[in-house]
C-alpha positions in Angstrom: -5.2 4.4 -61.5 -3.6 7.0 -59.6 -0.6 6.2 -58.0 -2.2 7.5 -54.2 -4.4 4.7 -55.0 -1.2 2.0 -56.4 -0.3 2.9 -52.8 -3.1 2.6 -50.7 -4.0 -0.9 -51.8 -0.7 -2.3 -51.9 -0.2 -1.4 -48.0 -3.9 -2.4 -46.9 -3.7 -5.6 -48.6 0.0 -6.3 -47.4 -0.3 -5.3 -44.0 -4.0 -6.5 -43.3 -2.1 -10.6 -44.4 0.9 -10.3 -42.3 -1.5 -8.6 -39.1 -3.8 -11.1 -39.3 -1.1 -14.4 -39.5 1.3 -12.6 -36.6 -2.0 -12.0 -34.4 -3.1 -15.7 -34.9 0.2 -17.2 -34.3 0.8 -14.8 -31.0 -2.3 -15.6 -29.5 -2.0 -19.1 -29.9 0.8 -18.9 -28.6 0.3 -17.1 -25.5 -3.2 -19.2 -24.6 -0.7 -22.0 -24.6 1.7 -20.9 -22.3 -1.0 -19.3 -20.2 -2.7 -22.7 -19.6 0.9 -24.6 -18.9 2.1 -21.6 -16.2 -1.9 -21.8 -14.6 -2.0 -25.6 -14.4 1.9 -25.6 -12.9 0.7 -23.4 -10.2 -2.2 -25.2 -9.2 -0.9 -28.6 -9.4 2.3 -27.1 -7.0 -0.6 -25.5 -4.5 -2.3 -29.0 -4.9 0.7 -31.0 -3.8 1.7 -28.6 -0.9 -1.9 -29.2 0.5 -1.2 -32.7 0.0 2.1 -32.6 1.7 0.5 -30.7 5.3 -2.3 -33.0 5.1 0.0 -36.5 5.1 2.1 -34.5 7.9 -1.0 -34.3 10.1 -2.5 -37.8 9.0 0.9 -39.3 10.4 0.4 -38.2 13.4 -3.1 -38.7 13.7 -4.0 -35.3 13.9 -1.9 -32.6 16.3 -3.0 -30.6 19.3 -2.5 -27.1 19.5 -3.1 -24.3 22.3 -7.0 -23.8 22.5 -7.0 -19.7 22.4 -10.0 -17.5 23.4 -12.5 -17.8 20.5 -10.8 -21.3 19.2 -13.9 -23.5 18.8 -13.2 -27.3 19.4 -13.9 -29.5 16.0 -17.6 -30.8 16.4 -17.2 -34.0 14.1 -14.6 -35.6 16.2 -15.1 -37.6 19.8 -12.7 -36.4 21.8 -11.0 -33.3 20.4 -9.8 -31.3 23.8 -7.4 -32.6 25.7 -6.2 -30.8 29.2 -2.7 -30.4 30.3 -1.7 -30.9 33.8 -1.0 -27.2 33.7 -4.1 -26.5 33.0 -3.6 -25.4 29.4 -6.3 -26.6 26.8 -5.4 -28.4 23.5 -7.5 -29.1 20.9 -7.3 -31.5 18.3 -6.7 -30.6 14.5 -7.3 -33.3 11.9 -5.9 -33.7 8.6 -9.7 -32.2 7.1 -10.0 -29.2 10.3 -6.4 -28.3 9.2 -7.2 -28.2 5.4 -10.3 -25.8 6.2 -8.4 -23.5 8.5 -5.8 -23.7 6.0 -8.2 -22.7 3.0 -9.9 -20.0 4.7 -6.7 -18.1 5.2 -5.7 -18.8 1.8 -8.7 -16.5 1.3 -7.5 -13.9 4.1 -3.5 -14.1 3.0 -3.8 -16.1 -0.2 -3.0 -12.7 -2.8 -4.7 -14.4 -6.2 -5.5 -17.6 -5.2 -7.8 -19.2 -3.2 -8.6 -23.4 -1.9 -11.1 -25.0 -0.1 -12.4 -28.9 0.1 -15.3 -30.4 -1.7 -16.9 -34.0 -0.9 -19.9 -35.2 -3.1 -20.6 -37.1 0.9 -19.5 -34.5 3.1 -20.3 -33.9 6.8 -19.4 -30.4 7.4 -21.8 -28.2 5.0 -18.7 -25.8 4.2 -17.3 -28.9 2.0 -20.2 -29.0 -0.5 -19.6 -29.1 -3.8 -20.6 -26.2 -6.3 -21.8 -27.4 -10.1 -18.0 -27.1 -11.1 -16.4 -29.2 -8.2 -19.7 -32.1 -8.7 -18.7 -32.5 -11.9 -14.6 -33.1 -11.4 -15.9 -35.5 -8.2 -18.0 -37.0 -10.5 -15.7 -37.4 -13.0 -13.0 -38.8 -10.7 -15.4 -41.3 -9.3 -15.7 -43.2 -12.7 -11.5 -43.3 -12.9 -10.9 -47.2 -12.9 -7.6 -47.1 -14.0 -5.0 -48.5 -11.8 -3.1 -45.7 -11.0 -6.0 -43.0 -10.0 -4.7 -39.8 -11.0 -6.3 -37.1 -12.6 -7.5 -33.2 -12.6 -10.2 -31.5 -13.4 -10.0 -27.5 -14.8 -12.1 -24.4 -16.8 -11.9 -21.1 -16.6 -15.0 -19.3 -15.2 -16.2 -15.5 -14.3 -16.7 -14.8 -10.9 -17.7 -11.3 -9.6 -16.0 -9.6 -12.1 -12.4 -11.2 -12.6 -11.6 -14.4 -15.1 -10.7 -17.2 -12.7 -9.2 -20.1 -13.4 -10.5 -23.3 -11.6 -8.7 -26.5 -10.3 -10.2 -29.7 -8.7 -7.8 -32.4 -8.3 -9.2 -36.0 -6.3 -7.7 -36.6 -2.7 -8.3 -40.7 -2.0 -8.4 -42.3 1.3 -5.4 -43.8 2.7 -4.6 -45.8 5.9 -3.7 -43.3 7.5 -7.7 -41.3 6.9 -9.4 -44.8 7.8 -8.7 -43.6 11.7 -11.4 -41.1 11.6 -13.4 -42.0 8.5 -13.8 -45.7 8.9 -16.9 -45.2 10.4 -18.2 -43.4 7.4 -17.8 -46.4 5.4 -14.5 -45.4 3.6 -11.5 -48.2 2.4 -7.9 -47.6 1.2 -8.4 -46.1 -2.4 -11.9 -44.5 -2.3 -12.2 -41.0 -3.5 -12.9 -38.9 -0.7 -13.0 -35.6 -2.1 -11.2 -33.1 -4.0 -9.3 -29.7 -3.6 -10.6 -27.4 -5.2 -8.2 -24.3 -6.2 -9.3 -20.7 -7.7 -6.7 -18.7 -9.3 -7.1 -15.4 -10.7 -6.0 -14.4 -14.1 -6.6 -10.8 -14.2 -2.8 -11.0 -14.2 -2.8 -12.8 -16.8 -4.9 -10.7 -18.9 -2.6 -7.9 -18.2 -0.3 -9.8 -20.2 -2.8 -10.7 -22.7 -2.5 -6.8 -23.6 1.2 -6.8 -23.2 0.9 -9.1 -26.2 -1.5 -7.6 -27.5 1.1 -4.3 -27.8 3.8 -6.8 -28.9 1.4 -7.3 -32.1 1.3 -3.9 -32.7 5.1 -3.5 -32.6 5.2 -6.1 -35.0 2.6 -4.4 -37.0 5.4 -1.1 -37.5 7.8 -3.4 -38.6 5.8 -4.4 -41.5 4.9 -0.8 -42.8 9.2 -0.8 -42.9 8.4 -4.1 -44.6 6.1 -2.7 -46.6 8.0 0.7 -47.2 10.8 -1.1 -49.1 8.1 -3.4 -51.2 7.3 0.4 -52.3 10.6 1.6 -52.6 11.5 -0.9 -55.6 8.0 -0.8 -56.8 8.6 3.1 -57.9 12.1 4.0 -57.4 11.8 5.6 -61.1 8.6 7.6 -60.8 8.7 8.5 -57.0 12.1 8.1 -55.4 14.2 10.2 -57.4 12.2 13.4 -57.2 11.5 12.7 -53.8 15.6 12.8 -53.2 15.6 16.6 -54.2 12.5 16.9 -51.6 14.4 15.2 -48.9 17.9 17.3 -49.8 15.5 20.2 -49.2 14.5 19.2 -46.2 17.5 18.8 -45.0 18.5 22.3 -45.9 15.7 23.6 -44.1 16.6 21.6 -40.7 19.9 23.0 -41.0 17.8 26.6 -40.8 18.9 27.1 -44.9 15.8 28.4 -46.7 16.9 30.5 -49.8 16.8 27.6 -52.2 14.0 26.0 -55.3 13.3 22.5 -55.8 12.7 23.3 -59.6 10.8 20.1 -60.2 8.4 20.5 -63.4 6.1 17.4 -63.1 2.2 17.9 -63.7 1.6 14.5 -60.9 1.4 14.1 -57.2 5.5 14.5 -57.1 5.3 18.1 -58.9 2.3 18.8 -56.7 4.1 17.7 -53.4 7.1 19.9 -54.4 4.8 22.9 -55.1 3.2 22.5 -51.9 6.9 21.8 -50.1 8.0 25.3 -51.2 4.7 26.8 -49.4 5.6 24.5 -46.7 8.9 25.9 -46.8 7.9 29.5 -46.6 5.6 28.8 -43.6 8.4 26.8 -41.5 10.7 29.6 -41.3 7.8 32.2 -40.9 6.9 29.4 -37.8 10.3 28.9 -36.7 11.3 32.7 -35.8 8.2 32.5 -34.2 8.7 29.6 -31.8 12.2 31.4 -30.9 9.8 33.8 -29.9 7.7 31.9 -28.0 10.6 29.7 -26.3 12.4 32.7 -25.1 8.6 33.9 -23.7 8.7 30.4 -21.9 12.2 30.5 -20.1 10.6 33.3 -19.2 7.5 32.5 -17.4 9.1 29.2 -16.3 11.7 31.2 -14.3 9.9 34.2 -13.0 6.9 31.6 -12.1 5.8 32.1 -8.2 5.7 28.3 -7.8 8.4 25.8 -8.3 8.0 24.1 -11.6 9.7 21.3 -12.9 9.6 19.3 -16.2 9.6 15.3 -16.9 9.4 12.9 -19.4 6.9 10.3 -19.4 9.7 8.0 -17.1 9.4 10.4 -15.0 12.8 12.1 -15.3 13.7 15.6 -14.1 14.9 17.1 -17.6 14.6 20.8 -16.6 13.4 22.9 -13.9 13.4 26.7 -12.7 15.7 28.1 -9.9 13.0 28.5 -7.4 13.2 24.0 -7.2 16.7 24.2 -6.8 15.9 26.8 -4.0 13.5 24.6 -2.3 14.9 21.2 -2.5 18.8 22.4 -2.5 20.3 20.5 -5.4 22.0 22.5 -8.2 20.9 22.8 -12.0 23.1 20.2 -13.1 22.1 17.2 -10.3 18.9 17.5 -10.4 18.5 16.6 -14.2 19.9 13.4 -13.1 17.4 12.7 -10.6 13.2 10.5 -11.3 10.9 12.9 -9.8 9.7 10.5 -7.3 13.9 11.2 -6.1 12.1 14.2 -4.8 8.1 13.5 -4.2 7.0 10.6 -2.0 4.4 9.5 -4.7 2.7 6.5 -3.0 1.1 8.7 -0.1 -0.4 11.6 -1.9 -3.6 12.4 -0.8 -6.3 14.6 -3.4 -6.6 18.2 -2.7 -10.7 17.4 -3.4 -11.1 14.1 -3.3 -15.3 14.2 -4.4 -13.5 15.3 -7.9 -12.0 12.4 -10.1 -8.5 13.2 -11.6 -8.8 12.9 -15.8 -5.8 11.4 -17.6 -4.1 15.0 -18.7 -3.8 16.5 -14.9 -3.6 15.7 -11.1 -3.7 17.8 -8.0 -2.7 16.7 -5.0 -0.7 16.9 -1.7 2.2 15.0 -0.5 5.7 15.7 0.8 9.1 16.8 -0.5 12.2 15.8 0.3 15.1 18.0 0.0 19.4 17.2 -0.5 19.1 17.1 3.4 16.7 14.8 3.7 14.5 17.0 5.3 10.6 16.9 4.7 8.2 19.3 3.0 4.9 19.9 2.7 3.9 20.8 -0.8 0.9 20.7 -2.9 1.4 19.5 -6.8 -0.1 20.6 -10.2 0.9 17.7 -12.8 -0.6 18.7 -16.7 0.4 15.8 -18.8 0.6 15.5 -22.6 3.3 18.3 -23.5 5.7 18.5 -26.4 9.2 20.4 -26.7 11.0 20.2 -29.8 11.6 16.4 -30.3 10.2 15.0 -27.0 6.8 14.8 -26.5 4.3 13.6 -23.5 6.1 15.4 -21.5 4.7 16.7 -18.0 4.7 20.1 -16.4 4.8 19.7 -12.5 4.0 23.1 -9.9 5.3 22.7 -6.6 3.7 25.0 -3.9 5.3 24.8 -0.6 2.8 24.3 2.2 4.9 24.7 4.9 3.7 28.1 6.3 0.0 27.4 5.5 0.0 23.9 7.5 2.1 26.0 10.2 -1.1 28.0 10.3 -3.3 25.4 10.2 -1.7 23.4 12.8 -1.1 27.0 14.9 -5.2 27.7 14.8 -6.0 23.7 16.0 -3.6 24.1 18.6 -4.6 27.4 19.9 -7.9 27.0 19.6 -7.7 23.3 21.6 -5.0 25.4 23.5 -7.6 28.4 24.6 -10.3 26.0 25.2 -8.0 23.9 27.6 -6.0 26.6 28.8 -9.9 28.5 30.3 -10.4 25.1 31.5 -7.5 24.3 33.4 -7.6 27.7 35.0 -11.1 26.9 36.4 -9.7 23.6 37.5 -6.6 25.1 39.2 -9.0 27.3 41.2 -12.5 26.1 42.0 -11.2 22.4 41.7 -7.6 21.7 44.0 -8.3 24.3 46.6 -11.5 22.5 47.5 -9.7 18.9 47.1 -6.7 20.2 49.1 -9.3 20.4 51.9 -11.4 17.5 51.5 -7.8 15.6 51.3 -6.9 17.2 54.8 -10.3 16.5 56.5 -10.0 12.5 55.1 -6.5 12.4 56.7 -7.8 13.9 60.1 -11.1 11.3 60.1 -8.4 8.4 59.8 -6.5 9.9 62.8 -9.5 10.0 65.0 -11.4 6.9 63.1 -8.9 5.1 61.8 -9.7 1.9 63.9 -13.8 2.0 63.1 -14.7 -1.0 61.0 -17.0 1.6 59.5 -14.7 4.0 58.4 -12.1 1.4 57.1 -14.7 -0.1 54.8 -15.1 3.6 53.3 -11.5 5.1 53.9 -9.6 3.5 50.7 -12.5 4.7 48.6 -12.6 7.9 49.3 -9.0 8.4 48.8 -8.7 6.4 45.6 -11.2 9.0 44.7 -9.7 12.1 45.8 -6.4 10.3 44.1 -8.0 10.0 40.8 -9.5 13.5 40.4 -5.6 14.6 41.3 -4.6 12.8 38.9 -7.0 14.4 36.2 -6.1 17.6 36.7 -2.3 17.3 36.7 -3.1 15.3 33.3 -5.4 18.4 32.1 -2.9 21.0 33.2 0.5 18.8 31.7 -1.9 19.1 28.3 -2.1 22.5 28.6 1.0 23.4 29.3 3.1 21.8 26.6 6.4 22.0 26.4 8.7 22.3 23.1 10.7 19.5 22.5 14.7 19.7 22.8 15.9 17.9 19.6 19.2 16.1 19.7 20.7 12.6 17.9 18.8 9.5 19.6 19.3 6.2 19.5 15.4 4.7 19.2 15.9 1.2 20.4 17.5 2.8 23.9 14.7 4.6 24.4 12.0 2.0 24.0 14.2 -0.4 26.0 13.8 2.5 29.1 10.0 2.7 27.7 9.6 -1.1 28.3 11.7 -1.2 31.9 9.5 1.5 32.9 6.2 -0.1 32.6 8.0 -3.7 33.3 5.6 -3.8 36.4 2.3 -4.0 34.6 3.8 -6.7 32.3 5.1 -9.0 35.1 1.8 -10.1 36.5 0.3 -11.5 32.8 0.8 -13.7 30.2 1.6 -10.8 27.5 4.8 -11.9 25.9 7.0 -8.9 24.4 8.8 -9.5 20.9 11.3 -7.2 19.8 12.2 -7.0 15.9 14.9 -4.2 15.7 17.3 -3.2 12.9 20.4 -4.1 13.3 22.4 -0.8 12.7 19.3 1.6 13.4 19.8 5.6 12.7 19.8 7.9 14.7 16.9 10.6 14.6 16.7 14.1 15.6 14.5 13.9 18.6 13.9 14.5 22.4 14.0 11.4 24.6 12.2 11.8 27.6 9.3 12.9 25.4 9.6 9.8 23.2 9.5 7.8 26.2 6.1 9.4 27.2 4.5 8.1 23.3 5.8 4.7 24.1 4.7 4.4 27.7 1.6 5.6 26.7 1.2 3.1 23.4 2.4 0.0 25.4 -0.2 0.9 28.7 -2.9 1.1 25.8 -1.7 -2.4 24.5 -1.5 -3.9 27.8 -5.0 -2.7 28.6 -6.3 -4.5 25.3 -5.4 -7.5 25.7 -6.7 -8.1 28.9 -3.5 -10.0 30.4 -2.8 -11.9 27.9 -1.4 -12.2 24.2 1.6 -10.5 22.4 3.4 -7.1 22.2 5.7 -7.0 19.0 7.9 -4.0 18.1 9.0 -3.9 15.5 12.0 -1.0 13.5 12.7 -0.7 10.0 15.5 1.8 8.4 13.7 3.8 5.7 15.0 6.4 2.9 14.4 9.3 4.5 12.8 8.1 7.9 12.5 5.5 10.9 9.7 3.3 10.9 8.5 1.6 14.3 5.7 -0.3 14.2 3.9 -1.5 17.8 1.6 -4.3 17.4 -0.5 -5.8 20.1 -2.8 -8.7 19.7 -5.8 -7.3 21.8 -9.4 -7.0 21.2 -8.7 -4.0 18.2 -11.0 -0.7 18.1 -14.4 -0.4 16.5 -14.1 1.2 13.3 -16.7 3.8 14.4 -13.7 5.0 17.6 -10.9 5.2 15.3 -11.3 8.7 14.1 -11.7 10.0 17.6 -9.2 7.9 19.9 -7.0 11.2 19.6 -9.4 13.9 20.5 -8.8 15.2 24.4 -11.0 13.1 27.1 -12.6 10.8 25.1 -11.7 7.0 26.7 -13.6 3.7 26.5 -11.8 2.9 29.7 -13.3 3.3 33.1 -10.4 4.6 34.8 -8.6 6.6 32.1 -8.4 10.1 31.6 -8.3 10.2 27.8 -6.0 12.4 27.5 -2.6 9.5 26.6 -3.6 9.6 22.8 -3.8 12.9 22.9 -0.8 13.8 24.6 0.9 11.0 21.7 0.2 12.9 19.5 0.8 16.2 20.4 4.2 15.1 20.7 4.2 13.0 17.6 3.3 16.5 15.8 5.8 18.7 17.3 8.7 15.9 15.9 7.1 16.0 12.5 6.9 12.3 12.3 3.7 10.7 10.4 1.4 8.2 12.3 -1.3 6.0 11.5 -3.7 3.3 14.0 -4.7 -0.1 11.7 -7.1 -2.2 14.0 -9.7 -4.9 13.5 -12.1 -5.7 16.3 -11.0 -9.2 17.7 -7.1 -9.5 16.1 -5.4 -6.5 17.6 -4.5 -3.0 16.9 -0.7 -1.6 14.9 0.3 1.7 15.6 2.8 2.7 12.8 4.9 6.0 13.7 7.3 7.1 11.2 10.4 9.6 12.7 12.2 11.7 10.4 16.1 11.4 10.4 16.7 15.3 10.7 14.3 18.3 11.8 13.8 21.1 10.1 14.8 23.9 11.6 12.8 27.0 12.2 9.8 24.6 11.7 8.5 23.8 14.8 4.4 23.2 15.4 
């Protein structure tokens, strides 16, 4: 037998035992623990529900503010309840608050999920499903004294491995208040929670383990490798020495030697072929010298910025046209991740219809640069790269977009400017000259009429009229005449305090309560007040008008690395999803009396501060306008 073969078996026979034990063992192992940490969790959300139902069965239910849309609990006699202020309450029993709690458990819950179940239920939401009959069923025929128990499996639902918990909920003195009627005594089973958590999670750390086994797996070819090493130290070992001396010669760049090994086996082959080996290494060396210096070359003479990283993501060399754009030197940057420079989580695909394989991405996103300042770039990442002794490295191109989004923004502008710009112009002439006029000849009617009943009744409404279209065309020709901001250090919460004191008026008369959440040492951002105070009047009007005289404004600031976050939240009716990609366009309102124009002034403004923006509404719980301010403005950068 040839010693190849020696070989071969020993290691498949070795390492397929040892693989196979470890992999039994770990698994084992891991189910274990994965049951014990699933069944903790459950039983802790179990006894939490237990803990707000006994709060609420104490008191024999609480009442709570009836809100618009809040409908009154069907199943119980009396559940509103009228203040002598005239303010609604509405009951909330220990089973209405475990519903409302379970379906935002669904909305808020992250990976888990609870509802009720009741083999006699009266609201159809608490049947059981096949799982949750059988656990009810199964509690039902506990007759020990002390009834406890739960009831568990793991399932797949919709694509994810779930794991399932019933545990029983029995009547107690405090239930018979409401379900006496239904024929219920002190110890009964009246139900169960029910309790869905998902394991993907966990699955993820199934693999985790899975590439712990493989770990072990290269620790018993070492293993292994010794068993070999005593097995034929005589026959193998010794040559090999003089092949690994060799090799050793030829990493220190020393090629002018000869093994001089005579054998007629696999050893005296191997050292045969080694001196070829050896012949084509240095014949491949001063060739990748070659190609190394071609490299530096092209990397520094490239026309984009170009940076390398290891698969951590570390900065580990880069040419001089990134230290030009971002302003660190040669020997700072290497110590810097390359999300350090690239805000990775809000990249957004250069052609999003094409999916991004594993070896390269393409995308857009900013920069930021020593001064914190903000770039636009576009980035070229090829993964899967190898220099010398590190491999999967990456190759990033960074293209500075600055000028092209300057252009880009410039032909919007002008084109939204030309189009308003002719139209204001036909406004200022055919439209105010006339109204100027018509104004004059209303005021000289109310001299000479003012006293007619007649004209009274018609009077106001002519001149809210003339009023309005005044309005609109100072609003029109304020669009189209922008002016460029004047940037200096601000303090933000000042300026939405003046915001708020401006439109205090509009908020006096309702029942919209304003909530302020500021940082407590905020800083200061490069911006112009008075038009910052123009975005938040405009924003708070817009929240006061959706909510209809009632509700909450919360405003909310947050420091950020390299920007200020303010966040204004309103709890009004929301936007349709349809209006959300057009609330900014010139004159398009959904109110009667507005202009539509206040969005689109926001963010004309918004734009020239370079700050980023974004609208999240849904129809019925209110609209968040999230505007995020850069510290510092780049100069020479203005849209």
């Amino acid at each position: 037998m040839r010693l190849t073969t020696k070989v071969i078996l020993i290691i498949v026979l070795t390492v397929t035992t040892i693989i196979s034990i470890i992999f039994y063992v770990l698994m084992q192992r891991f189910e274990k623990q994965m049951e014990e940490d699933l069944l903790i969790r459950a039983r802790s959300i179990y006894k939490n529900i237990l803990i707000v139902r006994k709060w609420v069965s104490r008191y024999n239910g609480v009442y709570v503010l009836k809100l618009p849309g809040v409908k009154s609990n069907p199943y119980l006699p009396h559940p509103d309840l009228v203040t002598t202020s005239g303010d609604t309450l509405t009951l909330k029993n220990p089973a209405l608050v475990t519903r409302e709690l379970s379906e935002l458990s669904g909305y808020m819950g992250g990976n888990f999920s609870f509802h009720m179940a009741s083999l006699r239920y009266i609201n159809p939401v608490n049947k059981p499903d096949e799982f949750e009959t059988s656990a009810l069923i199964y509690f039902e025929r506990d007759t020990s004294r002390v009834k406890q128990g739960e009831f568990y499996r793991v399932e797949r639902i919709d694509g994810h491995t779930i794991f399932r918990y019933v545990a029983p909920l029995y009547t107690e003195e405090s239930c018979l208040t409401c379900h006496s009627a239904q024929g219920y005594k002190v110890g009964d089973l009246r139900g169960g929670i029910s309790i869905l958590v998902d394991m993907d999670r966990y699955q993820q750390a199934k693999q985790a383990n899975l590439a712990f086994l493989f770990g072990s797996a290269l620790f018993t070819i070492l293993f292994l490798s010794i068993l070999i090493f005593v097995a034929i130290q005589g026959s193998v070992i010794r040559p090999l020495r003089k092949i690994e001396s060799a090799a050793r010669k030829i990493q220190e760049g020393e090629y002018n030697f000869s093994l001089n090994l005579k054998q007629r086996d696999e050893i005296g082959n191997l050292a045969r072929t080694f001196e070829v080996m050896r012949d084509r290494i240095q014949a491949y060396t001063r060739q990748l010298k070659d190609s190394e210096k071609k490299y530096r070359s092209l990397i520094e003479h490239s026309l984009e910025a170009v940076a390398i990283v290891d698969e951590r993501g570390a900065i580990i060399d880069c040419n001089s046209k990134l230290l030009h754009l971002t302003g660190y030197d040669r020997e700072t940057i290497r110590h810097l991740q390359l999300e350090d420079l690239l805000d990775l989580r809000q990249r957004r695909k250069i052609d999003p219809a094409t999916p991004s394989n594993g070896d390269s991405e393409r995308f857009e996103t900013v920069l930021y640069t020593r001064d914190d300042l903000e770039i636009p770039v576009e980035i070229y990442l090829i993964r899967g790269f190898s220099l010398g002794d590190q491999s999967n490295l990456s190759f990033v191109y960074v293209r500075d977009l600055t000028e092209r989004k300057k252009i880009e923004q410039y032909a919007i502008q002008t084109e939204k400017m030309f189009a308003l710009g002719q139209l204001s112009s036909g406004i200022a002439h055919e439209i105010r000259n006339p109204l100027f006029a018509l104004n004059n000849n209303i005021e000289y009617l109310k001299e000479r009429f003012g006293d007619d009943p007649d004209f009274q009744e018609v009077y106001q409404e002519l001149q809210n009229g003339v009023d309005r279209i005044q309005n609109i065309v100072s609003a029109i020709l304020d669009y189209a005449r922008p002016h460029q901001p004047e940037f200096k250090p601000v303090d933000i919460h000042t300026v939405i305090e003046k915001s708020l004191v401006l439109v205090q008026k509009q908020f006096e008369k309702s029942r919209i309560r304003i909530v302020t959440e500021f940082v407590e040492q905020p800083r200061k951002v490069q911006a112009d007040p008075h038009q910052l105070e123009q975005v938040f009047i405009n924003l708070f009007l817009n929240a006061f008008q959706a909510m209809d005289g009632a509700g909450q404004l919360k405003i909310v600031t947050r420091n950020q690395r390299h920007h200020l976050e303010i966040r204004i939240e309103d709890s009004g009716r929301g936007i349709p999803p349809e209006d959300l990609s057009r609330i900014f366009d010139p004159f398009y309102s959904k109110s009667p009396n507005g202009t539509g124009l206040g969005l689109a002034i926001v963010q004309r403004i918004l734009d020239q501060h370079h700050a980023r923006y974004r609208v999240e509404s849904q129809l019925g719980l209110g609209t968040i306008f999230v505007i995020s301010l850069p510290y510092k403005q780049r100069v020479g950068h203005a849209v």
